[in-house]
C-alpha positions as CSV (number, residue, x, y, z in Angstrom):
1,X,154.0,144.9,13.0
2,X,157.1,143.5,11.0
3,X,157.7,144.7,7.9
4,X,156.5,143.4,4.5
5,X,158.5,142.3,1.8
6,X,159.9,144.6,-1.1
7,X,161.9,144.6,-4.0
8,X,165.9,145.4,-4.8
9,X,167.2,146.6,-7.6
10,X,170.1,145.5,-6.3
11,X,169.3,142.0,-5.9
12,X,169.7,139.2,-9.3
13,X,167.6,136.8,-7.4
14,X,167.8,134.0,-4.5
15,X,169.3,136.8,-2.2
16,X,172.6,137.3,-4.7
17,X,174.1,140.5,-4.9
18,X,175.4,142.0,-8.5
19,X,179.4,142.6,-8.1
20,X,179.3,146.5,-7.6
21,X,177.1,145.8,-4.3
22,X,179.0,142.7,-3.2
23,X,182.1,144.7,-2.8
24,X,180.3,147.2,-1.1
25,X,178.9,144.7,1.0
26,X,181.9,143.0,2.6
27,X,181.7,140.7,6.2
28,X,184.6,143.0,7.1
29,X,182.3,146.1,6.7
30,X,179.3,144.2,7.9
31,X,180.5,143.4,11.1
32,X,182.6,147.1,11.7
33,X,178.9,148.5,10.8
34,X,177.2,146.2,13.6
35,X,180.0,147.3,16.3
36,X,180.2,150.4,15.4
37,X,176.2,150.7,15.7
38,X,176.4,148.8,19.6
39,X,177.7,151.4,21.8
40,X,175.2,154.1,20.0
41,X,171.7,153.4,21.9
42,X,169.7,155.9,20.2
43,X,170.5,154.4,16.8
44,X,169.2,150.8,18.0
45,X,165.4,150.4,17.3
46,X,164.5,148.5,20.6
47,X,160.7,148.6,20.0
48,X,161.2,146.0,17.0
49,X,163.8,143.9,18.9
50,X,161.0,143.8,21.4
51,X,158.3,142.8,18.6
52,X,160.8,140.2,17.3
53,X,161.1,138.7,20.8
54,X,157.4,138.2,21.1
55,X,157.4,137.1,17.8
56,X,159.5,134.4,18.5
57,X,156.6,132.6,20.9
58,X,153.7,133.3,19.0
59,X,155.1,133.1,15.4
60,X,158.6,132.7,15.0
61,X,158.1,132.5,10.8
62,X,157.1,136.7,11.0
63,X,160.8,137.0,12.3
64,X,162.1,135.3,9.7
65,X,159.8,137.2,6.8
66,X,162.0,140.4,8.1
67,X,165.1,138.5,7.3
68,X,163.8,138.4,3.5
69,X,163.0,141.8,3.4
70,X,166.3,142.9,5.2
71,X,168.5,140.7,2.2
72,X,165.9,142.7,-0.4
73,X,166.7,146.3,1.2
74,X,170.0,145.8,2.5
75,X,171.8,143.6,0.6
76,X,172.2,141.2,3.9
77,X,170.6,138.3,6.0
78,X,172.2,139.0,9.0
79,X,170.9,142.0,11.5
80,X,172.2,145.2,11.0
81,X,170.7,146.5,14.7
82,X,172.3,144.9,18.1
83,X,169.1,146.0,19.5
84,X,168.1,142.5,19.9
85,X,171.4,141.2,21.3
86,X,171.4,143.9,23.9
87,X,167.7,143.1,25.2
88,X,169.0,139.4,25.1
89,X,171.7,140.2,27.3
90,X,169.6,142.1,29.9
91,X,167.2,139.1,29.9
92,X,170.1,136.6,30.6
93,X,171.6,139.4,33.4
94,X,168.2,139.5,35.1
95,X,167.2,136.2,34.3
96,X,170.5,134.6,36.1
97,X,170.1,137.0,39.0
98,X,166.8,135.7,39.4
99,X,168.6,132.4,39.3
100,X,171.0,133.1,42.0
101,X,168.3,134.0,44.2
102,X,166.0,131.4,44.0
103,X,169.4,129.1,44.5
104,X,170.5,131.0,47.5
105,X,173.3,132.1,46.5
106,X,175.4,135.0,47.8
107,X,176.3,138.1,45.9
108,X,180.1,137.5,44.9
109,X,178.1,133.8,43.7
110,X,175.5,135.5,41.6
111,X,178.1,138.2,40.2
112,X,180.4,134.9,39.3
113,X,177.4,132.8,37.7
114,X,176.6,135.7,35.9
115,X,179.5,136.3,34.1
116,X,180.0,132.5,33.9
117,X,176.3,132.1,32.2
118,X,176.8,135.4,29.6
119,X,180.3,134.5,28.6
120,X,180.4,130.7,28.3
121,X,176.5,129.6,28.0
122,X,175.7,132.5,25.6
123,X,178.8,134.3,23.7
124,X,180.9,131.2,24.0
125,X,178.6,128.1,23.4
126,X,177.0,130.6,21.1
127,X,180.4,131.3,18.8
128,X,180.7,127.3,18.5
129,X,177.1,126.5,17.4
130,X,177.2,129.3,15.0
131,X,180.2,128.2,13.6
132,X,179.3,124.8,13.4
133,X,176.3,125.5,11.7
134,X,177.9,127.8,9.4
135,X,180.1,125.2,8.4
136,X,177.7,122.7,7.8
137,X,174.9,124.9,6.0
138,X,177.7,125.8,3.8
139,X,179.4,122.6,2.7
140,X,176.3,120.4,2.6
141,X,173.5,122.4,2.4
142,X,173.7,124.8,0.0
143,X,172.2,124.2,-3.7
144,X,174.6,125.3,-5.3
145,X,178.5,125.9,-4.3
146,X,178.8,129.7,-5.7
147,X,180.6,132.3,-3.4
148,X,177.0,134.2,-4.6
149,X,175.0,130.9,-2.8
150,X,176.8,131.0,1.1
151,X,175.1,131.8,4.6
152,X,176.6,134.6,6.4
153,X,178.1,133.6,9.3
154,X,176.8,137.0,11.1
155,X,172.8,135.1,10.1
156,X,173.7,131.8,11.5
157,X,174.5,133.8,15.0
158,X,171.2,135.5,14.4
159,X,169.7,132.4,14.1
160,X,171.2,130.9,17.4
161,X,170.3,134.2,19.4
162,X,166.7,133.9,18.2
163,X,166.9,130.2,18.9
164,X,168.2,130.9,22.5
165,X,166.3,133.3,23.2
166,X,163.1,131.2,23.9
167,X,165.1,128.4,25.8
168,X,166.6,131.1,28.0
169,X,162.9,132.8,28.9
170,X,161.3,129.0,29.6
171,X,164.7,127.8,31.5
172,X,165.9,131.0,33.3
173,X,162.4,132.9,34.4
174,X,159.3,130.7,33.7
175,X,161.4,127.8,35.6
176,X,162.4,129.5,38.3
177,X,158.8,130.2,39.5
178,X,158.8,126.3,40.1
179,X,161.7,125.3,41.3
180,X,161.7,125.2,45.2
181,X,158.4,124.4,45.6
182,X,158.0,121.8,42.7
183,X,160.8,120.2,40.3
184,X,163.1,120.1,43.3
185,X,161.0,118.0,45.8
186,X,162.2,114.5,44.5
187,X,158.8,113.1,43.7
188,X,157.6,112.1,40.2
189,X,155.6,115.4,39.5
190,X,158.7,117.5,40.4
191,X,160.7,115.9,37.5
192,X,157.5,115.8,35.6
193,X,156.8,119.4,35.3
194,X,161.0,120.3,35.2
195,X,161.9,117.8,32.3
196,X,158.7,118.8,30.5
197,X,160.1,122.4,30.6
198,X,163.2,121.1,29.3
199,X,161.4,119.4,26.2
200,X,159.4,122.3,25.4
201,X,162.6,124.8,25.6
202,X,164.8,122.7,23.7
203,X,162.3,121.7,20.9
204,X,161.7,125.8,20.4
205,X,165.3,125.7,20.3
206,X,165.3,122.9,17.3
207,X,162.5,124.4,15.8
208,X,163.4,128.2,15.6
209,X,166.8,127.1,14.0
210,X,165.3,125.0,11.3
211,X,162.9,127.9,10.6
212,X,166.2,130.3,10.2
213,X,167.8,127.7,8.0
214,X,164.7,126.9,5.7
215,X,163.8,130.3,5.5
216,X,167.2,130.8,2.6
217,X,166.2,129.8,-0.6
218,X,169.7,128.7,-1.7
219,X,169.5,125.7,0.7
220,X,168.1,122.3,0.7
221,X,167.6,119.5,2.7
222,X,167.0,121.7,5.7
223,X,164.5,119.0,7.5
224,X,167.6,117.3,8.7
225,X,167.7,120.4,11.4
226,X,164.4,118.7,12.6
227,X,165.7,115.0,13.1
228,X,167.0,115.7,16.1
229,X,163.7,116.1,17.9
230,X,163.6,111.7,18.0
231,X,166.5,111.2,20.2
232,X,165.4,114.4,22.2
233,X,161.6,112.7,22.7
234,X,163.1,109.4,23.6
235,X,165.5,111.2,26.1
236,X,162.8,112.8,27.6
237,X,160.8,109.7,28.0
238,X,163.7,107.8,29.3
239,X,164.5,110.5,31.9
240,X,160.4,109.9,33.3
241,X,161.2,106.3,33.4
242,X,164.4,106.4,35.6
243,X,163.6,109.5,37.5
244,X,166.0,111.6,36.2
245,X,165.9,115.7,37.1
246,X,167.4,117.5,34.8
247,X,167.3,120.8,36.2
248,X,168.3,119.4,39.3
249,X,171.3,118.6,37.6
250,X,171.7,122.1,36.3
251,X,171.2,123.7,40.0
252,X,174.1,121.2,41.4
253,X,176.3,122.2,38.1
254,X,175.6,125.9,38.6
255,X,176.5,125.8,42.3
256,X,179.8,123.9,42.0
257,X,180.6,126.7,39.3
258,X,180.5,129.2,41.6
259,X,182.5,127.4,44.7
């Protein structure tokens, strides 16, 4: 189970750190810590990444509880272990093999996807979202404008990863179970059952980040993250109505990548 919530004496309150433990607690020294800690294996608690992962279907606000209790013990939002990020990258390598397969494609095709889906879908699309909503969290969200009151930028990655995560398990491996046989065969169920999928990975996707975001005390308005679940409902309803296929828009994108 996650862990419960304790106390810091090193904490004043709404996750600020007194100054003696702020300078300790540098993003400099944060992220050197988090690097330092990826290439040793035996230091990364896997079992919990795993837990967190789970956690993130059946109830994502558990994963976000830890968060709390990692500012209250640790002086920091943001994870500390890249035990999650390395399981998410194993999913996304196994998950776009499985990909290439069901696509047909050779192995230079799948090798060139691969690297094509980790370092621009994830790590790059990743980077600008998390900036972006680092950005925004900080200049229009936050209570009150205090270098004490800001969102790490490190959390707002953690928050995409976890976001991602359940968009890249309904899209990459429940999908691709469906594909050939279904959501490819140009009738109204194919695009039924593939832009359903879609809906239901991209709301998690919505959801889990609004979760991540309302979860800091210091910030308001956070129900704006939910808004844009109308335009995404009226999409999807629109797409029903003129027979688009999303994923078969995604297959035809991935295979000209990899020409």
């Amino acid at each position: 189970m996650l862990p419960s919530t304790s106390v810091s004496s090193s904490m004043l309150g709404n996750g600020v750190l007194n100054s003696r433990d702020a300078a300790r607690h540098t993003a400099g020294a944060k992220r050197y810590k988090y690097l330092r800690r990826l290439f040793r294996f035996r230091q990364m608690d896997f079992e919990f990444a795993a837990w967190q992962m789970l956690y993130l279907f059946t109830s994502p606000q558990r994963v976000y509880r830890n968060f709390h209790y990692r500012k209250q013990t640790k002086d920091q939002w943001a994870r500390d272990d890249p035990a999650f990020l390395v399981l998410l990258s194993i999913w996304l390598c196994v998950s776009t093999i499985g990909f290439g397969f069901v696509l047909d494609m050779g192995f230079f095709e799948t090798i060139k996807l691969l690297l094509w889906v980790v370092f621009i879908d994830c790590v790059g699309v990743g980077l600008l979202i998390s900036t972006l909503m680092w950005f925004i969290s900080n200049k229009y969200l936050v209570k009150r404008q205090s270098r004490d009151y800001d969102v790490e930028w490190g959390y707002a990655f953690d928050v995409h990863l976890n976001a991602f995560y359940p968009l890249l398990v309904i899209l990459h491996f429940i999908q691709l179970f469906f594909i050939n046989h279904v959501i490819l065969t140009d009738t109204f169920i194919g695009y039924l059952v593939g832009n359903t999928l879609w809906l239901i990975a991209v709301g998690y996707y919505i959801y889990v980040t609004f979760l991540g975001y309302s979860a800091l005390p210091f910030l308001k308005n956070t129900v704006i993250l939910l808004y844009p679940f109308a335009p995404l409902i009226l999409l999807y309803a629109l797409s029903l109505a003129l027979g688009w296929n999303f994923t078969h828009a995604l297959c035809s994108f991935y295979k000209y990548r990899v020409k």
